[in-house]
C-alpha positions in Angstrom: -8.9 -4.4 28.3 -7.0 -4.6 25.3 -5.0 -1.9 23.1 -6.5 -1.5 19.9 -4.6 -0.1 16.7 -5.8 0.2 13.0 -3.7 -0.3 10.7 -5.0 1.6 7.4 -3.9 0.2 3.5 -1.8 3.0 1.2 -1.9 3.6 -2.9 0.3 3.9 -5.1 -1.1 6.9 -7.9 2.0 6.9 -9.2 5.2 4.2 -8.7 8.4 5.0 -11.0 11.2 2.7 -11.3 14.3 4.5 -11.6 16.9 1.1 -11.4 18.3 -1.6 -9.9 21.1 -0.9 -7.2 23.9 -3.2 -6.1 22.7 -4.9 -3.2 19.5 -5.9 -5.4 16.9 -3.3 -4.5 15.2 -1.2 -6.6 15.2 2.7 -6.2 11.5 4.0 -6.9 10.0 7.4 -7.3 6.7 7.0 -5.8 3.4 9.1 -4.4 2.3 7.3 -1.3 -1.3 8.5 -0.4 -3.5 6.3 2.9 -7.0 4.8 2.5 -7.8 5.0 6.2 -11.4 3.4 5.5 -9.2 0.2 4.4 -7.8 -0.9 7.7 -6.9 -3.9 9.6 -7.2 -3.9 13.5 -4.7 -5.3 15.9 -5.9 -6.0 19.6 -3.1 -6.4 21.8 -3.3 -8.0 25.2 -1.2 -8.2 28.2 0.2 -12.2 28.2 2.0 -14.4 30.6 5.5 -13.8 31.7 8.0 -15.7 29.4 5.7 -16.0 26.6 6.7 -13.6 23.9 4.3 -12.2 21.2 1.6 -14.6 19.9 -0.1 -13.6 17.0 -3.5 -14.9 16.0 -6.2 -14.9 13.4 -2.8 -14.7 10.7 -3.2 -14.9 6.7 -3.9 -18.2 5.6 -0.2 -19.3 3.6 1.4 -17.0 6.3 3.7 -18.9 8.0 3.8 -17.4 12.0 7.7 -16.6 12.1 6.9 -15.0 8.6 4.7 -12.5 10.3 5.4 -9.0 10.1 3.7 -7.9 13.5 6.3 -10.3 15.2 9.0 -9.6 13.0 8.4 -6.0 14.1 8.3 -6.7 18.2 11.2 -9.1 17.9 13.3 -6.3 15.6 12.1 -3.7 18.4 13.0 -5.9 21.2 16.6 -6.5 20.1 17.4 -2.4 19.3 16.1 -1.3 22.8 15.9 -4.2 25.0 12.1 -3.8 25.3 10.0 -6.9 24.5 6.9 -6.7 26.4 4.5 -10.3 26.5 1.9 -10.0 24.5 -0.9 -11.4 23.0 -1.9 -10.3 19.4 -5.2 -10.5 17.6 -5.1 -9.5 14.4 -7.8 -9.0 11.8 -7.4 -8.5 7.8 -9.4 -6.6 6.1 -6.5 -5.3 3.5 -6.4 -8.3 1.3 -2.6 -9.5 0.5 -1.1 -9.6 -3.3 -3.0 -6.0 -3.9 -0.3 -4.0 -3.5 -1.9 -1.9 -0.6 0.6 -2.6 2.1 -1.4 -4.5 4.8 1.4 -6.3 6.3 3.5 -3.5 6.5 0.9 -1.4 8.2 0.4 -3.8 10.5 4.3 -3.8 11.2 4.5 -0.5 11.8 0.7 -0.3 14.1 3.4 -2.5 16.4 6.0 -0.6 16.6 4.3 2.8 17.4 2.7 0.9 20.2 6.0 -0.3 21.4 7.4 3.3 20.8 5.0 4.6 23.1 5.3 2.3 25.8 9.3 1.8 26.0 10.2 4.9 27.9 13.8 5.8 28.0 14.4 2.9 25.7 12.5 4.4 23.0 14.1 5.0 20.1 13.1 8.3 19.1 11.3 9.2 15.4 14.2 8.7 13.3 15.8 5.6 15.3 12.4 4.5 14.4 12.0 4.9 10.7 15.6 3.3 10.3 14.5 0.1 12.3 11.1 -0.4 10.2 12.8 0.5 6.9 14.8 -3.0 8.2 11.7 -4.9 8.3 10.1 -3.7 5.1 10.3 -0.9 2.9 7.1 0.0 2.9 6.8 0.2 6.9 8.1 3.5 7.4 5.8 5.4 5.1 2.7 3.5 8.0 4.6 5.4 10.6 3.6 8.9 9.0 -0.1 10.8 9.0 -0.3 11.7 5.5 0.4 11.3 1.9 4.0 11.5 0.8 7.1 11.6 -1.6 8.8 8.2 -1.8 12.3 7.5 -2.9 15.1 5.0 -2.2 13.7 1.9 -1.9 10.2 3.5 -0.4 11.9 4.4 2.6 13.1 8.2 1.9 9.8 9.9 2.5 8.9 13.8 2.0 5.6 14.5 3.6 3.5 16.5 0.5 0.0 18.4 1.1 -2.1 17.0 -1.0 -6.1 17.8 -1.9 -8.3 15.0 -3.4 -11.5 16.0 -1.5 -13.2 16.2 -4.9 -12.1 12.8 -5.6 -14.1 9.8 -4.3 -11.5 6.6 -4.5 -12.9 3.1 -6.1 -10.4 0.5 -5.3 -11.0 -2.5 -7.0 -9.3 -6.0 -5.3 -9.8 -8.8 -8.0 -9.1 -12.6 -6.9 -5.4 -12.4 -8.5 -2.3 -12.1 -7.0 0.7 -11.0 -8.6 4.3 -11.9 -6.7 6.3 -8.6 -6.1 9.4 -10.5 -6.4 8.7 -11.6 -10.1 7.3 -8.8 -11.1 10.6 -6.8 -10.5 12.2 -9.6 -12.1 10.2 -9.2 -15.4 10.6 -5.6 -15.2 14.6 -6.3 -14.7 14.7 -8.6 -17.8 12.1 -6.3 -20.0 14.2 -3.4 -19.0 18.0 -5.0 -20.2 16.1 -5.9 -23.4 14.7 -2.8 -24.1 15.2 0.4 -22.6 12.3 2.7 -24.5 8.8 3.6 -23.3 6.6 3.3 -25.8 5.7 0.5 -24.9 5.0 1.8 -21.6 3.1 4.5 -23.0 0.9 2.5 -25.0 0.2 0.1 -21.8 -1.0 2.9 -19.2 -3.7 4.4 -20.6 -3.9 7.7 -19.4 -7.9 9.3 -19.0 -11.2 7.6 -19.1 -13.4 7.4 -22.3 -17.1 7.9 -20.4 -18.4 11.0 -22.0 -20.5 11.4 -18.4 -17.2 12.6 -16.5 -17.2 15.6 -15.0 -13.9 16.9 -16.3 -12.2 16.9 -19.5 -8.8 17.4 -18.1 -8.1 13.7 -16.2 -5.3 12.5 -13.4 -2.1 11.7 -14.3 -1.1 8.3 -12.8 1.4 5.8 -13.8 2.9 2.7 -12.7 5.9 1.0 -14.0 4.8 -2.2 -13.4 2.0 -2.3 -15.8 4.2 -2.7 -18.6 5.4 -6.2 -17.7 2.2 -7.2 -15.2 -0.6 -6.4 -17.9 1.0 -9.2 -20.6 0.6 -11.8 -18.2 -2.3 -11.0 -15.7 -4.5 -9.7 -18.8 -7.5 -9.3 -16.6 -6.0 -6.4 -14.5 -5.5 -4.5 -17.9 -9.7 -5.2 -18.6 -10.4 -4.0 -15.2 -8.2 -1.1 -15.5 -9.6 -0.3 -18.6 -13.2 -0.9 -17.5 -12.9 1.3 -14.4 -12.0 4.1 -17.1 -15.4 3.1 -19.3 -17.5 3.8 -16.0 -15.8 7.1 -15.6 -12.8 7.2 -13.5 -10.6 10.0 -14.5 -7.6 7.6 -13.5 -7.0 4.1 -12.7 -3.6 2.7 -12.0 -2.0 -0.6 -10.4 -1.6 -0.1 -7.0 2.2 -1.0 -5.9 3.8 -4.5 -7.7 -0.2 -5.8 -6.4 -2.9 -6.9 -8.2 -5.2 -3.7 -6.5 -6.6 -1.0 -9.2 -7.0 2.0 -7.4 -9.5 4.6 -9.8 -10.7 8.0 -9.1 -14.0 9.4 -10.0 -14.7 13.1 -9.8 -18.7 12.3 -10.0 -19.7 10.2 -6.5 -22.8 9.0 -8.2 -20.5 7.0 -11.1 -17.9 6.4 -8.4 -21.3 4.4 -6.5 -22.1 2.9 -10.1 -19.2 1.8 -11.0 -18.6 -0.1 -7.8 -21.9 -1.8 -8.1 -21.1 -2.9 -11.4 -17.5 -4.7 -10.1 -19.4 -6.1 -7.1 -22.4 -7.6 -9.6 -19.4 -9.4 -11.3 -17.6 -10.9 -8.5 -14.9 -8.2 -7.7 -14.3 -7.2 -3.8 -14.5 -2.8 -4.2 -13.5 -0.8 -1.7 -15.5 3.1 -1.9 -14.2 5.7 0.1 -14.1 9.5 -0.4 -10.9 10.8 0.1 -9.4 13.7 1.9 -7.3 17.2 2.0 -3.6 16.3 3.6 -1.5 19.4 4.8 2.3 19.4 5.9 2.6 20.1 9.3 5.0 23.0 10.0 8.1 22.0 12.0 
């Protein structure tokens, strides 16, 4: 029978660019929080001797060696020496270009299965983290239970507690897809031309307009990105802004994706809200979200 992992999406309620660094990265400041009704699903099966790690069912435009579940059993393989055959059968459910980390998730469902099973080759927790912050910086962040503190380039990670069980999540995933590589590139160039943030301000609007919200006071979430992706991809800014019409007290860009991730205090507008996306073509994504503790050490 085979093994099989979920591999659960993230959010981004907040994402900060503090600069550029040397090598070409980007430090961020960022609140990493899971959406484990989001998930894809790896089934991993035993496969002949010799024949590596096959992975099927992939993204369409995904080119096999591009993979990030084999990326992660080759990387694993090479720091410890074990590469078990296997058969992979991997289904999306965490669309790409949204920001939401699928294929990172998936990287890191790998690895922890690998972890498990090496043995005295393992590589321990933090051996771990340092070999999936190689394959991707959001991979480490998968590896953890919880919501948590990013910094670096994702890959520093404090575990917070965090309560949003009064919050019900609507996560809007419009056909658009927004290339992480240009849009830190726009933000690079927007950023040497003009370092203020009014702009910024103006861009991110901060609290919904729907007199039928339950609270006055609403959720502070930011993203960086918005400032330069909003100009161009002008429909992510209408749905933004339309998620906070139907009553989320927040709605924010979800990573450098093309994912809005909006929270409603009131289930019963969350559920209309999403209706109302769905009735106009946009894929939503409802779940009611959770209380996160810290574990002690």
């Amino acid at each position: 029978m085979p093994d099989t992992l979920s591999a659960p999406a993230k959010i981004n309620l907040s994402l900060l660019i503090v600069g550029k660094r040397a090598d070409g990265y980007h430090d961020i400041e960022s609140l990493f929080l899971p959406v484990p009704g989001l998930a894809d699903s790896l089934e991993i099966s035993a496969a002949p001797a010799g024949s590596g790690c096959s992975v099927s069912d992939q993204p369409d435009g995904c080119p096999p060696d591009k993979n990030l579940v084999l990326r992660a059993w080759r990387a694993y393989g090479e720091a410890t020496g074990f590469a078990p055959d296997v058969a992979v059968r991997l289904t999306k459910r965490i669309p790409t270009g949204m920001g939401l980390g699928g294929g990172s998730s998936d990287a890191a469902a790998m690895l922890r299965w690998l972890e498990a099973r090496a043995g005295a080759a393992g590589l321990g927790a933090a051996g771990l983290r340092a070999l999936a912050a190689g394959i991707g910086a959001d991979v480490p962040f998968f590896l953890t239970q919880g919501p948590a503190l990013a910094n670096g380039i994702g890959d520093m990670l404090t575990a917070v507690a965090f309560d949003l069980s009064a919050f019900t999540l609507v996560l809007a995933m419009p056909h658009e897809h927004v290339s992480t590589p240009w849009a830190y590139g726009a933000w690079d160039a927007r950023n040497a031309e003009n370092r203020g943030g009014a702009e910024n301000e103006r861009l991110t609007t901060p609290g919904t307009t729907n007199k039928r919200r339950v609270s006055l006071s609403p959720v502070v979430a930011r993203n960086d990105f918005e400032v330069v992706v909003f100009p161009v991809h002008v429909g992510l800014r209408i749905l933004k802004e339309r998620l906070l019409s139907l009553g989320a007290v927040c709605a924010v860009m979800s990573g450098s994706g093309a994912g809005i991730a909006a929270l409603f205090r009131d289930g019963h507008l969350a559920g209309e809200a999403a209706d109302a996306l769905r009735q106009d073509g946009v894929p939503v994504h409802v779940e009611t979200l959770g209380r996160w503790g810290v574990a002690k050490r």
